[in-house]
C-alpha positions in Angstrom: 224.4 156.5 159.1 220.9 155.9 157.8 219.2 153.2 159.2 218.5 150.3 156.3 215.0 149.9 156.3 214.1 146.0 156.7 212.9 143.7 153.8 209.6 143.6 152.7 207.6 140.2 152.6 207.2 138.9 149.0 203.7 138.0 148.2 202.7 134.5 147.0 202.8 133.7 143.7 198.9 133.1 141.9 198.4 130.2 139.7 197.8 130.4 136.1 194.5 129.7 135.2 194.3 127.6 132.0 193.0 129.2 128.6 189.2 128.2 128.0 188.8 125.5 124.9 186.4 127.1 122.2 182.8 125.4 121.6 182.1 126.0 118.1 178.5 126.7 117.0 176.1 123.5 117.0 176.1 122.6 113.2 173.1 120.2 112.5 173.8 116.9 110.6 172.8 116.7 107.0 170.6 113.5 106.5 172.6 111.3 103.8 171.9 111.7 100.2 168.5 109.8 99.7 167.0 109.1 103.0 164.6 112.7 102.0 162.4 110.8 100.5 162.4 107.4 101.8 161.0 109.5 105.2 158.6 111.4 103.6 157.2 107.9 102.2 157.1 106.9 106.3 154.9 110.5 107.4 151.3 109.6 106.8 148.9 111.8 104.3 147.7 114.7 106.1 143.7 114.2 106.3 142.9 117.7 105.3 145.3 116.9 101.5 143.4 115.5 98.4 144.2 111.9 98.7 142.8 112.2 102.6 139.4 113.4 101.7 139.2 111.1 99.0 139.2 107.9 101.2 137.0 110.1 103.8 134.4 110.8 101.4 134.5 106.9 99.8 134.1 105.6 103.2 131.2 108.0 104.3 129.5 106.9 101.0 129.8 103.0 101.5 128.7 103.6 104.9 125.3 105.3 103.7 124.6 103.0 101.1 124.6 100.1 104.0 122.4 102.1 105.9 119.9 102.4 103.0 119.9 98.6 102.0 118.8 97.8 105.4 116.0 100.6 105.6 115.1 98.8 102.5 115.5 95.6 103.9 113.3 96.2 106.5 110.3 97.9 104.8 110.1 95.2 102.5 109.9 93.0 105.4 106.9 94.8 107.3 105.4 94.9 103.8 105.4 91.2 103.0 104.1 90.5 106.8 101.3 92.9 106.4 100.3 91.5 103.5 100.5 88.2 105.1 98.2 89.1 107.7 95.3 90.7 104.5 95.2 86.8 103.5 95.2 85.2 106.5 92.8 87.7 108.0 90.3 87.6 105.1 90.4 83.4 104.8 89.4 83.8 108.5 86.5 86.4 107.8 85.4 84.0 105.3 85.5 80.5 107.5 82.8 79.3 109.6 83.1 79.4 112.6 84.7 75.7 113.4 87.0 76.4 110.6 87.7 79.4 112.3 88.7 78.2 115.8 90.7 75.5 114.0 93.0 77.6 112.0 93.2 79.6 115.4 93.8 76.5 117.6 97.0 75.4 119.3 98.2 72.3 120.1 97.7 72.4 124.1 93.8 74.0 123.6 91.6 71.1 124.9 89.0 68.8 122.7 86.4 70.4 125.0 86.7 74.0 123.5 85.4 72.3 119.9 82.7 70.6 121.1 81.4 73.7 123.1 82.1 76.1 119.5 80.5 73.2 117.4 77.2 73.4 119.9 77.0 77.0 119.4 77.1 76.6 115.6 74.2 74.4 116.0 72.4 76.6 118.1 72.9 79.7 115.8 71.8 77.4 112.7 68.1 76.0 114.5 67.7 79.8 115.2 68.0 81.9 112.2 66.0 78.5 110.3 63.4 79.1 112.5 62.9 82.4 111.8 63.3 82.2 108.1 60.5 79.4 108.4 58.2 81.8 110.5 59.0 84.6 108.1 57.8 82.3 105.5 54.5 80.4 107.2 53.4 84.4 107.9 53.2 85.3 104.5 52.2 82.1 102.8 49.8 80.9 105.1 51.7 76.9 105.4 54.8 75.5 105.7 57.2 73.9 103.0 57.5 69.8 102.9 60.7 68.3 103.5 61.3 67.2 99.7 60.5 71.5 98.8 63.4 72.8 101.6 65.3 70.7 100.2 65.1 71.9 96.9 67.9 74.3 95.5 65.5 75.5 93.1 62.8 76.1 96.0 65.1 77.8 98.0 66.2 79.9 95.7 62.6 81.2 94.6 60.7 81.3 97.9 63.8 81.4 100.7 66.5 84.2 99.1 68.0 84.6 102.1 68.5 81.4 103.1 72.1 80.1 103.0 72.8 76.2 102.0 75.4 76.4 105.2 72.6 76.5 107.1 71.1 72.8 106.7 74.5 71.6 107.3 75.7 70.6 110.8 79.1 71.0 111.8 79.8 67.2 111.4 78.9 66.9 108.0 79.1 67.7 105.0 75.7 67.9 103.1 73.8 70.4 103.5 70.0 68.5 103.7 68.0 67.9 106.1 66.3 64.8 107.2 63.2 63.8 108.7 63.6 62.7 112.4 66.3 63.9 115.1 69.9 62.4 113.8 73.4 63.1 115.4 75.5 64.8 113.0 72.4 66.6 110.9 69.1 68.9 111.8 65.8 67.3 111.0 62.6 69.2 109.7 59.3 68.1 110.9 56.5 70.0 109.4 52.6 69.1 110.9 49.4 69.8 110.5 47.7 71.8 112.9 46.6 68.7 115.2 50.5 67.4 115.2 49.7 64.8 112.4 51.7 64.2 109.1 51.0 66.7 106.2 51.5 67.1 102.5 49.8 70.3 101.3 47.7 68.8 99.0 44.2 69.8 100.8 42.6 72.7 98.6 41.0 74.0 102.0 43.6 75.9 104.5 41.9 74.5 106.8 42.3 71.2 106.1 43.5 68.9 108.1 46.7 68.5 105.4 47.8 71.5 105.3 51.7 72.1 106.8 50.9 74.5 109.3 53.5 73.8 112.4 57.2 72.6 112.4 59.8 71.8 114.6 63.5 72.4 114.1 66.4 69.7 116.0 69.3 69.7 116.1 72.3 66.5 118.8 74.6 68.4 120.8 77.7 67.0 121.5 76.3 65.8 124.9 73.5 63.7 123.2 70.7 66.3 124.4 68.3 68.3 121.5 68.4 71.7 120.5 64.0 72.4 119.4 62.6 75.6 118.0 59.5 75.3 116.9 56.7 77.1 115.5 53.3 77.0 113.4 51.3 79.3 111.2 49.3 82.5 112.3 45.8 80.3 111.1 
């Protein structure tokens, strides 16, 4: 008899594995009916659209109109200052000098500073008097009276160049001068040849009244005299 051949060893049975679920396509949701427009509303203009450029170009011309009212602004300013300065310049080239360090003074400058300009004034005065006087006593030979300087009319014809400013001191206010040394004026004191009291009315130049010397004075501040004198060449 044939042998029976022994069983064979069934083989374990596999699991089933379970069907993969289907992932239909990713359909995008439709925005509900009216929302379109409310968002476009929401995205701002685009700067490079119409209405963009618009605004741009409004805003770049306020900006230069500002810019020009100040540049105007500020050339009418430098304008009405220099022209300040022409007035207030010229009203001090015009001033004496005392007028002139008073519209230049401040509060703090000292008392002392007037006195010392008012001196120099003085000084000045007695100086170009005297030689106006010499001038004068060179060509004519003698030397006006006191009454004669004082003369507009005299001035005018035989002095030209003599200014009324310069009879007056810097403490007063008339423009004459007297006959002896006086604080607050300059005195004239023509002579005769010998030092004596003249009049001009000799018909000889050699006379002993002819005018012939003089002697200018002014009263510093400090009480001391300011003297130029001088006489005729004969």
């Amino acid at each position: 008899m044939d042998p029976t051949p022994p069983p064979q060893p069934q083989q374990p049975l596999q699991p089933q594995q379970p069907p993969k679920p289907q992932i239909p396509p990713f359909q995008p949701l439709s925005p509900p009916p009216g929302t379109q427009s409310i968002a476009r509303n929401l995205v701002p203009d685009d700067p490079t659209s119409g209405a963009g450029s618009k605004k741009r170009l409004i805003f770049a011309g306020s900006g230069v109109l500002v810019l020009v009212l100040i540049v105007v602004a500020v050339v009418f300013f430098m304008h009405s200052k220099n022209d300040k300065n022409k007035v207030l310049t010229s009203e001090t080239r015009n001033a004496s000098p005392v007028e002139q360090k008073n519209q230049s003074a401040s509060p703090v400058q000292t008392k002392a500073d007037d006195r010392v300009l008012k001196d120099s004034e003085r000084k000045s005065d007695i100086n170009d008097l005297s030689s106006l006087l010499q001038s004068y006593a060179d060509t004519k030979i003698k030397l006006p009276m006191l009454n004669e300087i004082n003369n507009p009319s005299y001035r005018a014809e035989n002095f030209p160049a003599l200014d009324s400013s310069l009879l007056r001191d810097p403490d007063s206010k008339k423009s004459v001068l007297v006959a002896v040394p006086t604080r607050g004026a300059y005195s004239y004191e023509p002579t005769d040849r010998d030092g004596k009291a003249c009049n001009n009315t000799h018909t000889s130049f050699k006379g002993p009244y002819i005018c012939t010397k003089y002697k200018l004075t002014a009263i510093l501040e400090d009480g001391t005299k300011y003297v130029k004198s001088g006489e005729s060449p004969r």
